[in-house]
Residue frames relative to the residue before (quaternion, step in Angstrom):
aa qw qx qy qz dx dy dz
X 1.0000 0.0000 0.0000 0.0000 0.00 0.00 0.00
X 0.2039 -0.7136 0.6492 0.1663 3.72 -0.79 1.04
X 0.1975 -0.6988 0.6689 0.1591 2.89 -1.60 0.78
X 0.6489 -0.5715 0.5013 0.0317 3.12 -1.48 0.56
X 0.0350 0.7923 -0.5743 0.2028 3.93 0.27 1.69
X 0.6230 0.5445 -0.4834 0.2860 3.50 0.21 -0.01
X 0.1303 -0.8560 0.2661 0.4236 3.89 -0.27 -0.11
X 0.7624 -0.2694 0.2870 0.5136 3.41 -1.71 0.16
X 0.6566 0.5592 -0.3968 0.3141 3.96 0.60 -0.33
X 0.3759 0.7309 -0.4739 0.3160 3.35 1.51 -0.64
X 0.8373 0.3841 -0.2289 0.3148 3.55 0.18 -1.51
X 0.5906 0.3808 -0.4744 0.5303 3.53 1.53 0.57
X 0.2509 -0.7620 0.5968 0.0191 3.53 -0.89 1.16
X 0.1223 -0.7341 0.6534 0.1383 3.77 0.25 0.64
X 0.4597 -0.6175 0.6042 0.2057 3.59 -1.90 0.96
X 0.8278 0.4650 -0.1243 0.2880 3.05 -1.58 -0.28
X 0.5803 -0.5186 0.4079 0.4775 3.02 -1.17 -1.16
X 0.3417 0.6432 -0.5610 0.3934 3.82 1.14 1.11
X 0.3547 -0.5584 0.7410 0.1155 3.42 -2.13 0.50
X 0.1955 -0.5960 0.7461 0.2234 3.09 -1.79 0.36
X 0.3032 -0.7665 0.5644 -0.0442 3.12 -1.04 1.65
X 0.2553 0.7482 -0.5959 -0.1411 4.21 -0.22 0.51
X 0.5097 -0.7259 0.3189 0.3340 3.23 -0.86 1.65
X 0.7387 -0.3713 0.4984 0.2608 3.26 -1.85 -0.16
X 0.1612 -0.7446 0.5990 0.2464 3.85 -0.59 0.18
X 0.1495 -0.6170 0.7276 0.2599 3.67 -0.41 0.49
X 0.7254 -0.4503 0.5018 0.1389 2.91 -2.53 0.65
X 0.6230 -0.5530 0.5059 0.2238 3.54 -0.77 0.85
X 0.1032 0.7673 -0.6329 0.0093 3.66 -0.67 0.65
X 0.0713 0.7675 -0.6236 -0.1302 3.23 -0.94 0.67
X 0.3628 -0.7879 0.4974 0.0143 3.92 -0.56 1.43
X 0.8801 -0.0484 0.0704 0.4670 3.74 -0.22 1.04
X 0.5036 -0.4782 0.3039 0.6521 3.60 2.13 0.53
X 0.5506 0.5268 -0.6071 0.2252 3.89 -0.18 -0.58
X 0.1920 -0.5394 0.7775 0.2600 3.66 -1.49 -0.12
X 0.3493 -0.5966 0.7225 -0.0066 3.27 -2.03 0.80
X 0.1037 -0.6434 0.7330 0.1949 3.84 -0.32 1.01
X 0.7943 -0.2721 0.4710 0.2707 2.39 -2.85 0.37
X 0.7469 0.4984 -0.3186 0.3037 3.37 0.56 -0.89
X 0.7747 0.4560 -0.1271 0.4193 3.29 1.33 -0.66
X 0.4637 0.6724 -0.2264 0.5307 3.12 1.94 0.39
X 0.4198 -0.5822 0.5680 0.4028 3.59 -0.63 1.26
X 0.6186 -0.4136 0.6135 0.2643 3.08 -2.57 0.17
X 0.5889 -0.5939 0.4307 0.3390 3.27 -0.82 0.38
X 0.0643 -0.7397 0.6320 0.2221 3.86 -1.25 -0.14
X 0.8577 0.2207 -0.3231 0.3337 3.35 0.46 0.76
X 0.2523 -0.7782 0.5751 -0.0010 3.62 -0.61 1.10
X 0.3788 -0.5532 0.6640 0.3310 3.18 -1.68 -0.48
X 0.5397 -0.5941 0.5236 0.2857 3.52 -1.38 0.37
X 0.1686 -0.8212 0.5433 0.0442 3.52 -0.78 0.98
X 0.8225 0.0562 0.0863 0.5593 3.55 1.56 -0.64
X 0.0418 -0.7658 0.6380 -0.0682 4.29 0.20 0.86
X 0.4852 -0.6169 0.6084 0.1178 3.28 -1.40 1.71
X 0.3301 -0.8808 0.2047 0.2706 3.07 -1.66 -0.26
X 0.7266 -0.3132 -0.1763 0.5855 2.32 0.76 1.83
X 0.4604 -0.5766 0.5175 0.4333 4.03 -1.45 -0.44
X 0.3327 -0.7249 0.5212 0.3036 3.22 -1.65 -0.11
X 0.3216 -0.8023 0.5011 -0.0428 2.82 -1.05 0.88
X 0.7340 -0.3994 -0.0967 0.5408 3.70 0.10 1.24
X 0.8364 0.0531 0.0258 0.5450 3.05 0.56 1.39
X 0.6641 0.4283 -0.0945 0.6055 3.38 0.90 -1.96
X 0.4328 -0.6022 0.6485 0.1715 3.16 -1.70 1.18
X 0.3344 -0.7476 0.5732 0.0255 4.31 -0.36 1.26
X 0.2201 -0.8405 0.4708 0.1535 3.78 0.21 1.28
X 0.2438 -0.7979 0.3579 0.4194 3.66 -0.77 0.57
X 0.6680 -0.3889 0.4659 0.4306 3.87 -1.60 0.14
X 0.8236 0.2346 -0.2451 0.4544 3.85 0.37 -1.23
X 0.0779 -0.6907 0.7184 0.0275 3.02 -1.82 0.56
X 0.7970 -0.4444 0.2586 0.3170 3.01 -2.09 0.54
X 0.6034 0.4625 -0.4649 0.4537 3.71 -1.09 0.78
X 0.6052 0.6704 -0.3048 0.3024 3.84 0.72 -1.50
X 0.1126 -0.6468 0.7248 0.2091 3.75 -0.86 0.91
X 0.0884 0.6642 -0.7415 0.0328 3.65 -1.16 0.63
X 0.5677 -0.6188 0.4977 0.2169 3.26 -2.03 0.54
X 0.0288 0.8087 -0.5583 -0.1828 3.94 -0.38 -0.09
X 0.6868 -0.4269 0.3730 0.4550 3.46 -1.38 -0.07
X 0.7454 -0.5914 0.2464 0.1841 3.57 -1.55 0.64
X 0.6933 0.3075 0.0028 0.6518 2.78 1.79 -0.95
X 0.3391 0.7893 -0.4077 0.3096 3.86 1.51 0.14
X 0.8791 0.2168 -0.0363 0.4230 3.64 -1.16 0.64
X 0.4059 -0.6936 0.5165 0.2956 3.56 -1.58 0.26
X 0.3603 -0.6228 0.5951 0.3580 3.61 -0.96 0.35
X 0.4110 -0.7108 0.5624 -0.0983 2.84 -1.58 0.93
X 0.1234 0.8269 -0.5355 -0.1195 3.91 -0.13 0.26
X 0.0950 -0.8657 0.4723 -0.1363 3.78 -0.54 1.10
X 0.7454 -0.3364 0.0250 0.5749 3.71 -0.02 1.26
X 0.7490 -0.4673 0.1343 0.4502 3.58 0.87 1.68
X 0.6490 0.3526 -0.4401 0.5107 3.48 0.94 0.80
X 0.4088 -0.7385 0.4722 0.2541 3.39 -1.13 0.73
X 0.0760 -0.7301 0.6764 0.0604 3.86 -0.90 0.45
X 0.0578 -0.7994 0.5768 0.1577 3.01 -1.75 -0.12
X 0.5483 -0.7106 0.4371 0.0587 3.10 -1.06 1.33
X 0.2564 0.7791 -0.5215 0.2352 3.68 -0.57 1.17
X 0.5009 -0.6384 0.4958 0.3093 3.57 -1.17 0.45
X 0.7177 -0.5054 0.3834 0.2870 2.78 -1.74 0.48
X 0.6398 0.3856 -0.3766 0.5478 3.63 0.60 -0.59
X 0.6856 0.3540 -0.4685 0.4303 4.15 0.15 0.15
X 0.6747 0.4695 -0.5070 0.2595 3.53 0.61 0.66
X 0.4713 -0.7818 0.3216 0.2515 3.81 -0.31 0.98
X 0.8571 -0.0027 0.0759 0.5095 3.29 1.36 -0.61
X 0.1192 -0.8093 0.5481 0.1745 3.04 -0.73 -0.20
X 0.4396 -0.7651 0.4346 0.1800 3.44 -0.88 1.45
X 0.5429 -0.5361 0.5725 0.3001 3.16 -1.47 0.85
């Protein structure tokens, strides 16, 4: 029996110079007993790369990108479109809206 290792992300291919981004879950805190719904909890700002376009052009010349798949990295707060893809959500942003990239 073969198993399958590749992921479900392969079959989104992002253009250009955009990433598919699927975010990070931060850890539950609960401060002084309180509980915090989902609803009342910022979005994350950092994920891991799931998919890296290839790249933009540039006069003419095709400009290779820096990130690649595997990389947790931070982006802006309000960067990019969400995405929902075989019941998981991702999110889709260019290369210049990510701020960093985590060690």
């Amino acid at each position: 029996m073969a198993t399958a290792t590749k992921s479900k992300v392969k079959m989104m291919q992002p253009l250009g110079d955009r990433v598919v981004i699927r975010s990070l879950e931060e850890t539950e805190q609960m401060r002084g007993g309180l509980y915090i719904p989902d609803t009342a909890k910022e979005k994350p700002q950092q994920g891991e790369i799931v998919a890296v376009g290839p790249g933009r052009y540039e006069k003419g010349e095709r400009v290779p990108m820096e990130l690649k798949v595997g990389q947790k990295v931070l982006y802006g707060k309000y960067s990019g479109t969400e995405v929902r893809f075989d019941d998981e959500e991702y999110l889709i942003i260019k290369e210049s809206d990510v701020l960093a990239v985590m060690g």
